[in-house]
Backbone as a printed PyTorch tensor [residue, N CA C, xyz], in Angstrom:
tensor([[[ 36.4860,  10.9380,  17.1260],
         [ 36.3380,  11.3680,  15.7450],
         [ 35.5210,  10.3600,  14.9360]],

        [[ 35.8030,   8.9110,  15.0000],
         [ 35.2730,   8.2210,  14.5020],
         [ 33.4200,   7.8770,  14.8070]],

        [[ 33.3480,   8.4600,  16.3060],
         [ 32.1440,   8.4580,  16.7460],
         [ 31.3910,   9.7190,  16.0900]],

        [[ 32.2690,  10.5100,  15.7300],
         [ 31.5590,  11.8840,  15.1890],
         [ 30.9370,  11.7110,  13.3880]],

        [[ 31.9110,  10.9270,  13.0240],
         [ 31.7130,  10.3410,  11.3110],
         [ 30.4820,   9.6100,  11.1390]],

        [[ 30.5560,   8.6810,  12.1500],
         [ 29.3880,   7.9560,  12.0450],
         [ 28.4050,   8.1560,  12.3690]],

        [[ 28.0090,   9.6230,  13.3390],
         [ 26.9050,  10.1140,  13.3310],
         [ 26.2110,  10.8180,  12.5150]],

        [[ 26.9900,  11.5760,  11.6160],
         [ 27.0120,  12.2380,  10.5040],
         [ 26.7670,  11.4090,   9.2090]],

        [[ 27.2570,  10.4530,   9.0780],
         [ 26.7610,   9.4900,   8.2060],
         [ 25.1840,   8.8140,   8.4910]],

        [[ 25.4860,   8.5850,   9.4780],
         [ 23.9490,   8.2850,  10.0210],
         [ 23.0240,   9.0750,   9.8760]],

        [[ 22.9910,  10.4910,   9.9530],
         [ 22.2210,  11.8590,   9.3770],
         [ 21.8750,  12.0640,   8.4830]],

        [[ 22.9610,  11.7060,   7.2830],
         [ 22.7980,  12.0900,   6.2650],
         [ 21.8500,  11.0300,   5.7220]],

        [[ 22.2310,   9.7590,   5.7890],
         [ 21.0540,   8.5570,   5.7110],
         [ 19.8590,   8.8200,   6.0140]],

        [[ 19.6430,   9.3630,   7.2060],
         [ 18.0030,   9.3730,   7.4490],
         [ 17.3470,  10.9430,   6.5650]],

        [[ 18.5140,  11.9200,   6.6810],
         [ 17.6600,  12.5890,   5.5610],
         [ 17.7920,  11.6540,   4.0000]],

        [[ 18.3440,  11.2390,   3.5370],
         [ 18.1290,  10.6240,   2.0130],
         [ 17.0550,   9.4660,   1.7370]],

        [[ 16.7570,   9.0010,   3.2080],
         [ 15.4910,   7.7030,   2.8180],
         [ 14.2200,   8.9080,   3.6440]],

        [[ 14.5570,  10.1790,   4.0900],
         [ 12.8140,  10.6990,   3.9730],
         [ 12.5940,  11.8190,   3.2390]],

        [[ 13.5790,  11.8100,   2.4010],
         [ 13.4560,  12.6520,   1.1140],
         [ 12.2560,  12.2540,   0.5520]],

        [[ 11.7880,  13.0990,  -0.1970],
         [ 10.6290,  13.4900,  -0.6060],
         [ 10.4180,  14.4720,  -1.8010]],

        [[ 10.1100,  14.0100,  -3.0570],
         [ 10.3130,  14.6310,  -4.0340],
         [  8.8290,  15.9810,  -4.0300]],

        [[  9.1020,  17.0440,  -4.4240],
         [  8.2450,  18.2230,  -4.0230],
         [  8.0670,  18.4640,  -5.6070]],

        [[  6.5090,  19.5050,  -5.8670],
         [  6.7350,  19.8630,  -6.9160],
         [  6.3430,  21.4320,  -6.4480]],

        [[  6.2120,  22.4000,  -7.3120],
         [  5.9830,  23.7790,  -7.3570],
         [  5.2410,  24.2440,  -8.5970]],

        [[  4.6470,  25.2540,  -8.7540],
         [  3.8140,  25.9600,  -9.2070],
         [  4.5550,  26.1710, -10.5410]],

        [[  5.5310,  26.3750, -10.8220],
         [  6.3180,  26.5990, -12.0700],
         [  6.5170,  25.0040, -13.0600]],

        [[  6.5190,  24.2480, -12.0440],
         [  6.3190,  22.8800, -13.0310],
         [  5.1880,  22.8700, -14.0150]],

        [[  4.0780,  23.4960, -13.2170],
         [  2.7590,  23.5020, -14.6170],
         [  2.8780,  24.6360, -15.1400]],

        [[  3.6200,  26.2670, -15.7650],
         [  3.4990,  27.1390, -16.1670],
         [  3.1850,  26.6760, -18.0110]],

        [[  3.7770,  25.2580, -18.3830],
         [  3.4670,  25.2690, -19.8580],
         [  1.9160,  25.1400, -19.8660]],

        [[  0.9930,  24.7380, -19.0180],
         [ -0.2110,  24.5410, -18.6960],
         [ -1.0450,  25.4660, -19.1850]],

        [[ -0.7250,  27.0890, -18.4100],
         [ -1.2570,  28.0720, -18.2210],
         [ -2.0260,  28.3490, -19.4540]],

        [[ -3.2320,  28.7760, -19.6920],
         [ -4.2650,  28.9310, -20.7080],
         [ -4.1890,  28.0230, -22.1870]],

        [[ -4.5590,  26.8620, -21.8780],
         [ -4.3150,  26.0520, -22.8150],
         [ -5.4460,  25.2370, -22.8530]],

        [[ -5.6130,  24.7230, -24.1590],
         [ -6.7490,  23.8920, -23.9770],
         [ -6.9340,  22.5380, -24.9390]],

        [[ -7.0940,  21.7810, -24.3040],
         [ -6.6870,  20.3570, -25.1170],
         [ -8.3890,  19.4340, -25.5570]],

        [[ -8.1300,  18.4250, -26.1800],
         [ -8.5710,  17.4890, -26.6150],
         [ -8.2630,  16.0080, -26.2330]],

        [[ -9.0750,  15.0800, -25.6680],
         [ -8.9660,  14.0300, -25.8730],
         [ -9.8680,  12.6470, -25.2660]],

        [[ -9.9970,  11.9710, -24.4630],
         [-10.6210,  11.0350, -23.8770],
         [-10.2000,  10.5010, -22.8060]],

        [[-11.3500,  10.0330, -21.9550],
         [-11.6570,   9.2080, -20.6990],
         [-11.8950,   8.0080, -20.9040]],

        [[-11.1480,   6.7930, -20.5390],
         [-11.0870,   5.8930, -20.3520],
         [-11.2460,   5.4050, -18.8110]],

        [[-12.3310,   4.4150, -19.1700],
         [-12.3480,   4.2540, -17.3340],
         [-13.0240,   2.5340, -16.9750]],

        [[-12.7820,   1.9830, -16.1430],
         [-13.3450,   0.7550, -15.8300],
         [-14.6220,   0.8170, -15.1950]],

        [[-15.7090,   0.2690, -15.8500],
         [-17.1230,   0.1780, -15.1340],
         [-17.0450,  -0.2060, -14.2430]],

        [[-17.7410,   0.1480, -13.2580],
         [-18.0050,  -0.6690, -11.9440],
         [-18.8670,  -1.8080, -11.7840]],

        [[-19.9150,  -1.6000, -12.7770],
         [-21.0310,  -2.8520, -12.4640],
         [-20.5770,  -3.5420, -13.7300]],

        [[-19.8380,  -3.6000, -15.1300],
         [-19.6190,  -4.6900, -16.0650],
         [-18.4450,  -4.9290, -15.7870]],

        [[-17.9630,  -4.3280, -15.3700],
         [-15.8250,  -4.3090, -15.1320],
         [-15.0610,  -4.0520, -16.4940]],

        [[-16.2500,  -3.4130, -17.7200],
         [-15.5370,  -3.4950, -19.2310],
         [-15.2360,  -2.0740, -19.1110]],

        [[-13.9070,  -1.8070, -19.7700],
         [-13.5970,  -0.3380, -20.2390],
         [-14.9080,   0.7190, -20.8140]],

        [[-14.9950,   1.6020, -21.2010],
         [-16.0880,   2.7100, -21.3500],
         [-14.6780,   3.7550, -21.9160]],

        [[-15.2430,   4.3650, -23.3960],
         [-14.4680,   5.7760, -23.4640],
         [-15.2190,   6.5330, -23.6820]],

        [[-14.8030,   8.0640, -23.2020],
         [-15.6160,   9.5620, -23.5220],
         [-14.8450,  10.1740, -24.3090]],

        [[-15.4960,  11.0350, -24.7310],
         [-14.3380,  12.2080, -25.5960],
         [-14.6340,  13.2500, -24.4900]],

        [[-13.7840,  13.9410, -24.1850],
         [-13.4330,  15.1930, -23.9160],
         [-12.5590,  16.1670, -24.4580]],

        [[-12.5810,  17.2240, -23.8360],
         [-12.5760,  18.4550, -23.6830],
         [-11.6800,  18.9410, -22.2950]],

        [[-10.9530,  20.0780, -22.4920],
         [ -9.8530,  20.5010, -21.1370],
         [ -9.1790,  21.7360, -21.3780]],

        [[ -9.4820,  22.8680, -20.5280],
         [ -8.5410,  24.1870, -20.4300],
         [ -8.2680,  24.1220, -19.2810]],

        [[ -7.4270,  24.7770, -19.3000],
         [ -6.1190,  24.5120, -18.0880],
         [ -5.8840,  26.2480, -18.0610]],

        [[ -5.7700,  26.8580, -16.4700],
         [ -5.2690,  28.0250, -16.4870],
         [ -4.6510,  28.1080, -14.9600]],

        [[ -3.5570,  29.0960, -14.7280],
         [ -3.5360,  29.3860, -13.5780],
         [ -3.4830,  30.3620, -13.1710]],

        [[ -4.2150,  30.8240, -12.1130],
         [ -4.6810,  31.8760, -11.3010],
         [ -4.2470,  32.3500,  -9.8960]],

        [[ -3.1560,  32.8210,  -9.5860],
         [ -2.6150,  33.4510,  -8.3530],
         [ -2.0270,  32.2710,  -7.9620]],

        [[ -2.0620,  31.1960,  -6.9410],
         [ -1.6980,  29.8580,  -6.3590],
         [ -2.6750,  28.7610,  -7.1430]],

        [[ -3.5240,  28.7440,  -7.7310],
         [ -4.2780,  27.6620,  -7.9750],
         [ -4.3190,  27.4630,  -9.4100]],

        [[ -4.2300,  26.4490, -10.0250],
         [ -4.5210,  25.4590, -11.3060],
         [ -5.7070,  25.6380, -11.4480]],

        [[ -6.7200,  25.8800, -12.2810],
         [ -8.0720,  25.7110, -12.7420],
         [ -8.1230,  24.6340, -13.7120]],

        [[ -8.9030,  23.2240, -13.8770],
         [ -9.2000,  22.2800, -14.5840],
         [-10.2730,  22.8740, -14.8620]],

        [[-11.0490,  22.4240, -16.2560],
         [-12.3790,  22.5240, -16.7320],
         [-12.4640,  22.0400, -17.7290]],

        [[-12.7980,  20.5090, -17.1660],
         [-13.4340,  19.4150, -18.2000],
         [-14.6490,  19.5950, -18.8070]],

        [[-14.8640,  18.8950, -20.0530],
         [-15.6850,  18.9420, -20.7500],
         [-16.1880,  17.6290, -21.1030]],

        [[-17.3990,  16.6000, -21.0460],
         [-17.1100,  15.6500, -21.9080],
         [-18.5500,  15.8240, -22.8320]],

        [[-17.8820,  15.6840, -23.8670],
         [-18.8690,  15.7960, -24.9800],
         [-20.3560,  15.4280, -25.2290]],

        [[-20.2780,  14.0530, -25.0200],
         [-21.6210,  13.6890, -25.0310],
         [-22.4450,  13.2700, -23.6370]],

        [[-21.8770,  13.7100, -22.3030],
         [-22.4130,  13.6070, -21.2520],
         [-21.8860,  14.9680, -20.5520]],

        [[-22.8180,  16.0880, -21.0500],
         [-22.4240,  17.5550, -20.3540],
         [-23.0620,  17.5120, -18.5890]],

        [[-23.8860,  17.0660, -18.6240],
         [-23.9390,  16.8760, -16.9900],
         [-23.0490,  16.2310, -16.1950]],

        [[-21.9380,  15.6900, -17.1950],
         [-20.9150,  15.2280, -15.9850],
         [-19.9060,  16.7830, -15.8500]],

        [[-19.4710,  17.5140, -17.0110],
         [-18.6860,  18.5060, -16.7800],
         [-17.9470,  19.0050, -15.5560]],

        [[-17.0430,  19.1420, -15.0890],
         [-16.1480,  19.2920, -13.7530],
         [-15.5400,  20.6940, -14.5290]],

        [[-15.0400,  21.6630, -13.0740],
         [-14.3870,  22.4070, -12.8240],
         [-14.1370,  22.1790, -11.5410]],

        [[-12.6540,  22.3990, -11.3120],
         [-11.8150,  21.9760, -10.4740],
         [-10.5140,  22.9550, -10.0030]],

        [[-10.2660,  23.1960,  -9.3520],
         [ -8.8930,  23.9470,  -8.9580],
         [ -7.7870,  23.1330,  -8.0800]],

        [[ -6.5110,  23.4290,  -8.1720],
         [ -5.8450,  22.4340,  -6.9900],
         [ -4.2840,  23.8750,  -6.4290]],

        [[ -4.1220,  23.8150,  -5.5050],
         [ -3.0450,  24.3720,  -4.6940],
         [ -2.2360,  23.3850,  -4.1450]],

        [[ -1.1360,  23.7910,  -4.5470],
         [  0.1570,  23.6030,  -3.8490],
         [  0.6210,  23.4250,  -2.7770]],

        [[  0.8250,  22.6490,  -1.9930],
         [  0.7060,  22.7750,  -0.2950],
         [  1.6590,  22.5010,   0.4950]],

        [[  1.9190,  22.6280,   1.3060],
         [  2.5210,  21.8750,   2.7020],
         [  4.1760,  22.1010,   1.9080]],

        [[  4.8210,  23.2240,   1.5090],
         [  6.2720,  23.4800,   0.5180],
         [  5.7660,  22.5180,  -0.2320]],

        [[  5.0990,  22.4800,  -1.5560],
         [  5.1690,  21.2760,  -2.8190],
         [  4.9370,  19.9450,  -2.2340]],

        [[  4.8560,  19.3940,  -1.3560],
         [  4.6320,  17.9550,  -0.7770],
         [  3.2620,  17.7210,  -1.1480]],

        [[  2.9420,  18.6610,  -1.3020],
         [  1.1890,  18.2430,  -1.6260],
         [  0.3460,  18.8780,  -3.0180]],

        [[ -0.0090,  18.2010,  -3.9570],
         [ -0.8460,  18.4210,  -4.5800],
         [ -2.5200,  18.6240,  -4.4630]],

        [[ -2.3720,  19.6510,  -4.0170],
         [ -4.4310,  19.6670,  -3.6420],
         [ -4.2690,  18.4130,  -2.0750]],

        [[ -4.9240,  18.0050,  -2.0750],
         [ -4.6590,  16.8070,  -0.9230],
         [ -4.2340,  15.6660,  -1.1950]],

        [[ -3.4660,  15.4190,  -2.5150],
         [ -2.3360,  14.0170,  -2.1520],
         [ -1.1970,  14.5180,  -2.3160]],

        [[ -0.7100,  13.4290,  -1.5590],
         [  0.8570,  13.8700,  -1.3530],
         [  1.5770,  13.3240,  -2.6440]],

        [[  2.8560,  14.5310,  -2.7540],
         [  3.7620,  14.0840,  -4.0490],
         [  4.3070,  12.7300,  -3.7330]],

        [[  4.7850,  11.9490,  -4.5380],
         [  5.3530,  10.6190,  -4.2370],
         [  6.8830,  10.8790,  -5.0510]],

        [[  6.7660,  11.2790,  -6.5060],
         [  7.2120,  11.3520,  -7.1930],
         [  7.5270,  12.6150,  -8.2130]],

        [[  8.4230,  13.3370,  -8.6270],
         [  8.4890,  14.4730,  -9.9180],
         [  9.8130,  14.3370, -10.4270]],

        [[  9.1980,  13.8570, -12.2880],
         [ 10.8460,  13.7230, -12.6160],
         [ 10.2800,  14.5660, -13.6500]],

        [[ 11.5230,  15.3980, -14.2690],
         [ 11.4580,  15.8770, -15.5920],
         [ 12.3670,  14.8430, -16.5660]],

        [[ 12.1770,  14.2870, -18.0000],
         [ 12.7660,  13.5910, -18.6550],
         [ 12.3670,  13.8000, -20.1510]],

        [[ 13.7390,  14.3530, -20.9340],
         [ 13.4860,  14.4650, -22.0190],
         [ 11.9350,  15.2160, -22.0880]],

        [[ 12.0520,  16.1230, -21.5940],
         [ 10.8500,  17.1220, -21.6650],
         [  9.5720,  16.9930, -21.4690]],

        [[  9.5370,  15.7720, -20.7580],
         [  8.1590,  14.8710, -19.8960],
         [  8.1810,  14.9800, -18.7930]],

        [[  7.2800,  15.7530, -18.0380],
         [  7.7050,  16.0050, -16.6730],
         [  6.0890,  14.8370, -16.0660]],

        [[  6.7800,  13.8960, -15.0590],
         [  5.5420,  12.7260, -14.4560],
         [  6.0890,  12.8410, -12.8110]],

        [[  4.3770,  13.6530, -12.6210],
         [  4.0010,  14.0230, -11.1320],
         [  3.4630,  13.1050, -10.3370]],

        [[  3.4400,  12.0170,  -9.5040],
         [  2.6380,  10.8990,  -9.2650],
         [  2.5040,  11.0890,  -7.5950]],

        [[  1.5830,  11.5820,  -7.6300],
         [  0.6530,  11.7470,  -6.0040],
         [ -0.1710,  10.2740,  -5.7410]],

        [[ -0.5170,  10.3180,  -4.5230],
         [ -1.5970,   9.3180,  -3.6410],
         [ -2.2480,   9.9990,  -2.8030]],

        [[ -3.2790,   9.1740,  -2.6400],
         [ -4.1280,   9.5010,  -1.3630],
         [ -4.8300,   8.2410,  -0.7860]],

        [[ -5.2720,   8.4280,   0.2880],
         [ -6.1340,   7.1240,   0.8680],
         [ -8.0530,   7.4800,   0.4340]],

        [[ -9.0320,   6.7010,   0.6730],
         [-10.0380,   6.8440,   0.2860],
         [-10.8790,   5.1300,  -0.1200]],

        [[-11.7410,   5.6930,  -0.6300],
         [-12.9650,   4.4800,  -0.5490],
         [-12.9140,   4.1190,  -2.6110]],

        [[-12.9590,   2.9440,  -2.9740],
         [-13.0170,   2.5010,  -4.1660],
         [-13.9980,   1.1750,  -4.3200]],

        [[-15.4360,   1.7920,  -4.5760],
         [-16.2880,   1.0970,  -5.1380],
         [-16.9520,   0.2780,  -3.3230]],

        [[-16.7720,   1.5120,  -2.5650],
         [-17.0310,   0.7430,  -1.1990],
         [-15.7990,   0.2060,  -0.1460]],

        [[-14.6570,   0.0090,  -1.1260],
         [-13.5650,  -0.5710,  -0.3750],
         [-12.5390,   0.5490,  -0.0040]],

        [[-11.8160,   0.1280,   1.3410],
         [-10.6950,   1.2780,   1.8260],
         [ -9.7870,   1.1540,   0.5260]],

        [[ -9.1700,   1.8320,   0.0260],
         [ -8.1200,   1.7810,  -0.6920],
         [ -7.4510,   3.1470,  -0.5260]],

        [[ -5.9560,   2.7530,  -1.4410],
         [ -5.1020,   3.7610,  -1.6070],
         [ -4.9320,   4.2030,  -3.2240]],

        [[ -5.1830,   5.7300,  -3.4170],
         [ -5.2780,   6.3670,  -5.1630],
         [ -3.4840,   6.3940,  -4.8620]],

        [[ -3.5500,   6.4510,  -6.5800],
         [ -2.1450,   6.4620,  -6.9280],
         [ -2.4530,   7.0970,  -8.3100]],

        [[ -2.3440,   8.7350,  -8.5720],
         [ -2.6920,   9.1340,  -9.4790],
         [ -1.2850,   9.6300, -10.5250]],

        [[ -0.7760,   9.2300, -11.7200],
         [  0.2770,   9.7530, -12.7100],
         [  0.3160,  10.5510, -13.7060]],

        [[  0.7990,  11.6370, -13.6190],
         [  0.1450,  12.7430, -14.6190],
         [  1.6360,  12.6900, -15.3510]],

        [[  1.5620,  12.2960, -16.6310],
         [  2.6180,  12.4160, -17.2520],
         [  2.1880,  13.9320, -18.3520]],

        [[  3.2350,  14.7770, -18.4740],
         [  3.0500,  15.6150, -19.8860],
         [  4.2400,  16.4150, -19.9050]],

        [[  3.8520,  17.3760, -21.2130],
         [  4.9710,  18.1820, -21.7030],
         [  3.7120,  18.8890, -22.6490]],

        [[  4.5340,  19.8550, -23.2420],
         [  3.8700,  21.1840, -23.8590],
         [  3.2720,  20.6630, -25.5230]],

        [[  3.0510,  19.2550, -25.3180],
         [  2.1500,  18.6510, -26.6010],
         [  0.7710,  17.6250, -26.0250]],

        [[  1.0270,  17.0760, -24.3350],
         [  0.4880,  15.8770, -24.5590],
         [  0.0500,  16.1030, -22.7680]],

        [[ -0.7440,  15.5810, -22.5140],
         [ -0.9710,  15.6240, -20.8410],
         [ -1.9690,  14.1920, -20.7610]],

        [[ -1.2430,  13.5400, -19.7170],
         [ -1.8120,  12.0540, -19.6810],
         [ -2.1620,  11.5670, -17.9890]],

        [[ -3.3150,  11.6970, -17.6170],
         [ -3.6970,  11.1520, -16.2420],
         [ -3.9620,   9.9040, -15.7330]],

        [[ -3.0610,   8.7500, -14.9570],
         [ -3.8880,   7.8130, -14.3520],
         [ -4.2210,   7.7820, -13.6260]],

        [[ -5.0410,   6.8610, -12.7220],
         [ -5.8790,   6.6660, -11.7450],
         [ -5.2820,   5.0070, -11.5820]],

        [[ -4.4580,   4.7990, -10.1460],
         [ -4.3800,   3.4710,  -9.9520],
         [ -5.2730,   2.7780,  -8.7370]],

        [[ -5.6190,   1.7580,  -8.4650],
         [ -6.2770,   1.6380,  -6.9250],
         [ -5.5440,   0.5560,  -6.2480]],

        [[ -5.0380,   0.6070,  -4.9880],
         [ -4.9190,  -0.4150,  -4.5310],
         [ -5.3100,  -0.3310,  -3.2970]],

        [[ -6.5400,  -1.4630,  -3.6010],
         [ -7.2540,  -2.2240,  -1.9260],
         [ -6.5690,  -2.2610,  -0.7990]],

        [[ -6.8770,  -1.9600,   0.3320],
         [ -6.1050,  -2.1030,   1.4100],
         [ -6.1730,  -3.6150,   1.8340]],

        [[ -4.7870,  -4.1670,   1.4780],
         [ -4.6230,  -5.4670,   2.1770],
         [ -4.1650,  -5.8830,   1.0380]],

        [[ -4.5050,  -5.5980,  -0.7120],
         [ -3.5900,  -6.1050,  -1.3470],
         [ -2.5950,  -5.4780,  -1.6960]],

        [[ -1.9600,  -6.6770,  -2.3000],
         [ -0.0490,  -6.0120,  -2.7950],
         [ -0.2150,  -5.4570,  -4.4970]],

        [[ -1.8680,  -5.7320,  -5.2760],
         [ -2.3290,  -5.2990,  -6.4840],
         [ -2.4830,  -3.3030,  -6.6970]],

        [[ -2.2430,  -3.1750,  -7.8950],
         [ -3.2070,  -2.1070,  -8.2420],
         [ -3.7920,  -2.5310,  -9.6850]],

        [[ -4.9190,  -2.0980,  -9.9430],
         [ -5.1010,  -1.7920, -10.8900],
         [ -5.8690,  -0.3170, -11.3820]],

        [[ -6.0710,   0.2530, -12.8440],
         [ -6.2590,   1.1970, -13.1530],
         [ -7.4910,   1.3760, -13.6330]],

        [[ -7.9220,   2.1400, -12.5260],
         [ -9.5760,   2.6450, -12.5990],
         [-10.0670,   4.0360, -13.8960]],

        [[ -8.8580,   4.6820, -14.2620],
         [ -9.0330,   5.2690, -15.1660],
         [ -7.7470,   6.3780, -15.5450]],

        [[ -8.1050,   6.3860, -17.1600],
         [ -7.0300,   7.6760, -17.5780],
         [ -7.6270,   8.3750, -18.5780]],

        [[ -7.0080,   9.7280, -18.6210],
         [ -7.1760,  10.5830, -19.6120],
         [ -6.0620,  10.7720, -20.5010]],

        [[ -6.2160,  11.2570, -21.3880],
         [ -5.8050,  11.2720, -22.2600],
         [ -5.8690,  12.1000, -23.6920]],

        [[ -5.0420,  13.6300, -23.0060],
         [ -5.0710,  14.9740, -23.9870],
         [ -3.7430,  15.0060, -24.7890]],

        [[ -4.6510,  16.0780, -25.9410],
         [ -3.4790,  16.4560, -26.8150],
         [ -3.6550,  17.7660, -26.9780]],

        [[ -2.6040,  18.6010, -26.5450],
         [ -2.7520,  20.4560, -26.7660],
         [ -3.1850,  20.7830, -27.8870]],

        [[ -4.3190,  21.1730, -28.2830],
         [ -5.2180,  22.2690, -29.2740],
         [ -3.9680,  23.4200, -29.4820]]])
């Protein structure tokens, strides 16, 4: 019996350390046809000094997919449209994986990663989308492969129109 407890305890352990927080398609429904205001903040690559844009952002969703469609004001050739799906049961945002989804006091912060190249170097993204049905806030963290650093290559920063 006692051999049976402790296997079961042991089970339950290894599911609770590979738990994995998921998100779903209903987490962004306050999203759905909305369209915000605000700015890009981002670290230069060749001065290393901050840079801000104003932008622009509607948000819709369409069958499984999120539609982004940035705007930035005074550099329209950068403009993005973007879509992202849900993947793998919620484990995946577009292609990074969820790390994190809490709802709090009506702030729901989604924080995915991915691996990839930063400014030439291997690194790992660590992206944090904090919002709620007034405010939607994106970072961008990097950390180099090999250091124990991140720092933040960029955020946005909307307010619902």
């Amino acid at each position: 019996m006692k051999t049976l407890l402790n296997t079961i305890s042991l089970f339950l352990l290894v599911l609770t350390l590979n738990a994995q927080d998921t998100i779903k398609l209903t987490d962004f429904e306050d999203f759905n046809n909305t369209s915000w205001t605000g700015t890009l903040t981002y670290k230069d690559y060749q001065s290393g000094k901050l840079s801000h844009v104003e932008t622009t952002m509607q948000v819709k969703i369409e069958g499984e997919k999120i539609i982004y469609n940035v705007q930035f004001t005074y550099e329209p050739n950068k403009n993005n449209k973007s879509s992202v799906k849900i993947k793998k049961n919620g484990t995946y945002y577009g292609n990074e994986k969820v790390e994190q989804n809490t709802l709090e006091n009506g702030t729901r912060t989604v924080v995915t990663s991915y691996k990839g190249k930063d400014n030439g170097k291997k690194a790992t993204m660590y992206i944090t989308r904090q919002f709620n049905n007034k405010i939607y806030k994106e970072t961008k963290e990097v950390q180099i492969t090999g250091s124990n650093e991140r720092f933040v290559r960029n955020t946005y920063e909307f307010t619902k129109l």
